[in-house]
N, C-alpha and C positions, 0 to 999 in steps of 0.2 A: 504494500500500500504506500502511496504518495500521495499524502493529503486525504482528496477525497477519489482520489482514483487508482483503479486497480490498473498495471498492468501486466499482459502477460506478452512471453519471448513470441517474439513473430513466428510464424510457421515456417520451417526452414527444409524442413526432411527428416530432421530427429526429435523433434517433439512434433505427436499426432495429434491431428486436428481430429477429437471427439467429441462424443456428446454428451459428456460430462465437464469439459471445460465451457462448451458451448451454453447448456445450461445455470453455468453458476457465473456464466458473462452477462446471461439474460435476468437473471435473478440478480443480478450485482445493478443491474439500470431499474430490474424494479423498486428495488432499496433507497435509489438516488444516489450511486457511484457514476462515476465514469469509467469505462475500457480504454485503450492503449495499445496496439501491438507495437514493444520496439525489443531494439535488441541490450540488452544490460550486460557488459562484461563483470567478469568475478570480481574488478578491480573497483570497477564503479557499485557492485553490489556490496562489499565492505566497504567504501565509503561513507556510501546515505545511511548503511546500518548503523556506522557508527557514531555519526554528526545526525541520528533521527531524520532525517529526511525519508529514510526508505522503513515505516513502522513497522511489518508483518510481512510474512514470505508464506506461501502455500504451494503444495501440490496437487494436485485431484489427478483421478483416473475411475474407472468402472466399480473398481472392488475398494478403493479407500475412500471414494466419494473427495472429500477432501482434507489433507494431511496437513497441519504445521510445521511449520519447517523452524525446528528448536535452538541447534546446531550446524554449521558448517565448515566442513572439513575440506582441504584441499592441498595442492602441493604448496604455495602460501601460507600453511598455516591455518588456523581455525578463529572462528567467532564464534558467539552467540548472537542471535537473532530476534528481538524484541524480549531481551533475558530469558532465551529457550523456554516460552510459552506460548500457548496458542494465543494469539491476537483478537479482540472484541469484533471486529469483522472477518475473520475466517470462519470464528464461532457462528456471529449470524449467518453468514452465508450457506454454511451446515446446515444448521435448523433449519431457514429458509427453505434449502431444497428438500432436506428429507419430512419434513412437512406436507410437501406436495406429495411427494412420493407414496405419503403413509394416508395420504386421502385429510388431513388435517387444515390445508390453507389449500384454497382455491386452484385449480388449474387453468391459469388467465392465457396458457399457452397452447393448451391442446395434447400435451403430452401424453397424458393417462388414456390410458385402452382399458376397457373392461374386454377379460378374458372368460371365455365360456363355452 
């Protein structure tokens, strides 16, 4: 997070474009964020982490929905990442979607299929 907006790495060929990030892009503008695709080097990612500018770090996929990103580890050296917690908007963005998911908040998107 930056400020009031999310961004996530452009689509390159090694991060896939799902429908899980897709999802929590769309639930992130029904919240009232902003999206972003740019590209962040490691160098620029421990920067803003550590001057605040860059608050929470997340991952999602199918089977984690979405992960906080606590620590990070690299040839650099390591950080911690909004003091290796999940962040107040990762959390809501969780809820948010698993909500939809569990039949709880509205489906403003069309997503849910009833199966039968």
């Amino acid at each position: 997070m930056y400020g009031n907006k999310i961004v996530t790495p452009t689509l390159t060929g090694s991060l896939l474009a799902g429908v899980t990030r897709d999802s929590l892009l769309s639930v992130a503008r029904d919240l009232g964020y902003e999206s972003e695709e740019a590209r962040v080097s490691i160098d620029q990612w421990r920067t803003d982490s550590e001057n605040g500018t860059l608050t929470e770090v997340f991952a999602c996929g199918t089977a984690a929905v979405i992960t906080p990103v606590g620590t990070v580890k690299c040839n650099g050296g390591e950080w911690q990442q909004s003091g290796g917690e999940p962040g107040e908007v990762t959390l809501k963005l969780r809820e948010a979607l698993l909500d939809i998911q569990r039949g709880k908040a509205e489906d403003r998107h069309g997503w849910m299929h009833e199966l039968g």
